[in-house]
N, C-alpha and C positions, 0 to 999 in steps of 0.2 A: 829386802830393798826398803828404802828408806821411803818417806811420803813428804812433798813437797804441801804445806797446809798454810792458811791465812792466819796473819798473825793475829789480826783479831778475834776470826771464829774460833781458835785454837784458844783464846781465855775469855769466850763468850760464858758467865754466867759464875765467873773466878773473880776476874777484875773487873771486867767490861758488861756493861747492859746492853740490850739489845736496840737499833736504831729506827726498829719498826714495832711500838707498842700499841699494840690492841685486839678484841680475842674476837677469833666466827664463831658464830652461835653453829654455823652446819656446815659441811664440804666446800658447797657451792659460793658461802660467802667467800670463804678460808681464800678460795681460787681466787674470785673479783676480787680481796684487798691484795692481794700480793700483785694481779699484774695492774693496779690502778698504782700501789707502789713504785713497782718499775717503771710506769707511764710516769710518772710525778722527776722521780732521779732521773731520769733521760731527759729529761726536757728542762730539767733546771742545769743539770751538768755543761746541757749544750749552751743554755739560756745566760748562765752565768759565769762563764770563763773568762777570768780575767778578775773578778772580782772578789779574787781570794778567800774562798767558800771553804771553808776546813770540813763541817759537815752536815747533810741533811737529816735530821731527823721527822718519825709521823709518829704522831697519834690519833687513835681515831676514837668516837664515841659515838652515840646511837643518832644524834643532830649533827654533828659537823666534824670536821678532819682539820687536823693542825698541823702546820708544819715547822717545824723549827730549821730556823736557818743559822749558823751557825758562821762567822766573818770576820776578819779583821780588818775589815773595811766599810761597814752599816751603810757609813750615808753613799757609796754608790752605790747600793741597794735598793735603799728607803727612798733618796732621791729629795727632791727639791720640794718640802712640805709634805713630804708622804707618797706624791706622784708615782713613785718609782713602785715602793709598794703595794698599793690599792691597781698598777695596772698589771703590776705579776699574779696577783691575787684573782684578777678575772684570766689571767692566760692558763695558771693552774686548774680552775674551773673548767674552761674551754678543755684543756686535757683530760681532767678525768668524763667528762662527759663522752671521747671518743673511746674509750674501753666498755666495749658492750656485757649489757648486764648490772653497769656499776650503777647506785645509785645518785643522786643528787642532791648530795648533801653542803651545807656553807663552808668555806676555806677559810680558815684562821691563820696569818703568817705573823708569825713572829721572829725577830731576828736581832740575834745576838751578839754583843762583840765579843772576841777573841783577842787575850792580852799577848804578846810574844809572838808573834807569825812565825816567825825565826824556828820556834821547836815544833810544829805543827807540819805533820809529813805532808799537806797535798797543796800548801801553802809552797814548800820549799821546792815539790815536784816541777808544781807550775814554772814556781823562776828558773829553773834547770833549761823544760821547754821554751819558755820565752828567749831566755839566753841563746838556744839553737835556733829558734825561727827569727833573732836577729843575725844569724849567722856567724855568730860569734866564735873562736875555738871551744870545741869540745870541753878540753883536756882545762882548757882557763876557767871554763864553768863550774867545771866539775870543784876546783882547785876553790875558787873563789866562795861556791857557795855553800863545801863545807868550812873553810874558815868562819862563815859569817852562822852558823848553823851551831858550831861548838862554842863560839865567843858565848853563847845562851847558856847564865849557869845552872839551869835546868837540865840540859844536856848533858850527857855522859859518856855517848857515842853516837856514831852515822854512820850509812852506809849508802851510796849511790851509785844506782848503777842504769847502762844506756845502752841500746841494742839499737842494730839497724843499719845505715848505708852512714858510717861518721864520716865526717869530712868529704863527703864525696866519693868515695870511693865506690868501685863496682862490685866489690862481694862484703855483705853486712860481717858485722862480730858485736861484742860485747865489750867494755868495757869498766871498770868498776875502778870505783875509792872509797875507803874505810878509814875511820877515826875514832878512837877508843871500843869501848865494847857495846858488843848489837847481841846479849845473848837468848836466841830465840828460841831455846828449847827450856827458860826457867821461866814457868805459868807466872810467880808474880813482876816477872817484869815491865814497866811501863813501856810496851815496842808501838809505835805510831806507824802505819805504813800506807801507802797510798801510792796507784798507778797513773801515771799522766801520756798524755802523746804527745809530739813534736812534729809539725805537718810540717814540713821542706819541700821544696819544689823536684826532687829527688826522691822520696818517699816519707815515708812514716818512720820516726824514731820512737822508742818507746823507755819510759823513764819509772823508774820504780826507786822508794825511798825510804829506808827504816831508820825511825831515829827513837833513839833508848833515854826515856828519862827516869831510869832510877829505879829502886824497887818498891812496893808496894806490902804494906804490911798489915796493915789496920782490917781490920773482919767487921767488927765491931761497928762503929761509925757511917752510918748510912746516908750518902747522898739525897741532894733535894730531889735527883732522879730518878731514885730507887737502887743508884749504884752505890758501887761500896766506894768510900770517900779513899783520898789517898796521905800517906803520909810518908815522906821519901828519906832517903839517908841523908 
């Protein structure tokens, strides 16, 4: 039997770096950074929907935790002179202070734009859902926003797909559209993928979206990340 895997973790340390850098010196840290982690994602997930968040990265060091925010849209982030900013910056504080055990260290935010939304899977998720909580057809969103997903000539293929009560209906299903190739079992492929939800007044849809930009070859050439750079067909 075959194994259903995340496309990411699947070319974690191939193509991809990792989204949470930084080391425990003993167990017990190891524990407190990962659920201060989780405490940080959940609350900016919740904190920032809608404002086109592609993704959160951390780092941590021995003074202070940084987090990279990653957006195709900054300034309703950063806000009106920084406002926006400087008050996410104490709410992320306020969070990690409720995971017990964690220390008390300064929040550094920094935040990045994001060129092309369009090829960016949790950018394109969101519009999917947005399209259904305006109660939009299904089958037209789905239509529309891969058209607007391959016009990117980045892209090389999509794939969308929505589970749940569609249109109303009383027993949930599935349904799916595809556009060029999504091939997820070749390691250097550039596969984007990200989960979204859809709150309806009928229930919870739920949206998942892989979008293929190309293949990845370069070894060599190292990211200002520490990731391996890319160079495509």
């Amino acid at each position: 039997m075959t194994h259903t895997v995340h496309p990411y973790a699947h070319r974690l340390g191939i193509i991809r770096d990792w989204k949470s850098r930084w080391f425990g010196k003993t167990p017990a840290d190891y524990r407190t950074g990962v659920c201060v982690d989780a405490a940080i994602r959940r609350f900016l997930k919740k904190r920032l929907r809608g404002n086109y968040v592609c993704s959160v990265e951390i780092e941590r060091n021995e003074k202070a935790i940084r987090v990279i925010i990653k957006t195709s849209r900054p300034g309703l982030v950063i806000g009106r002179g920084g406002e926006g900013s400087t008050k996410l910056t104490k709410e992320i504080e306020k969070v990690i202070r409720t995971v017990p055990r964690a220390e008390r260290k300064t929040v550094r935010l920094d935040i990045e734009e994001v060129r092309s939304p369009e090829s960016q899977s949790p950018v394109v998720a969101y519009m999917v859902a947005e399209g259904l909580e305006k109660r939009q057809t299904f089958r037209r969103v789905l239509k529309q926003t891969v058209e607007k997903v391959m016009a990117n000539r980045d892209v090389e293929g999509v794939k969308i797909a929505i589970a749940g009560r569609l249109g109303g209906a009383e027993m949930s299903r599935t349904e799916e559209i595809k556009r060029g190739r999504v091939p997820l079992q070749t390691m250097r492929a550039d596969i984007d993928f990200a989960r979204e939800q859809a709150y309806l007044p009928y229930g919870v849809v739920g949206v998942k979206v892989w979008i293929y930009r190309g293949d990845i070859f370069d070894k060599e050439a190292k990211s200002a990340q520490g990731g391996v750079a890319s160079s495509r067909k």
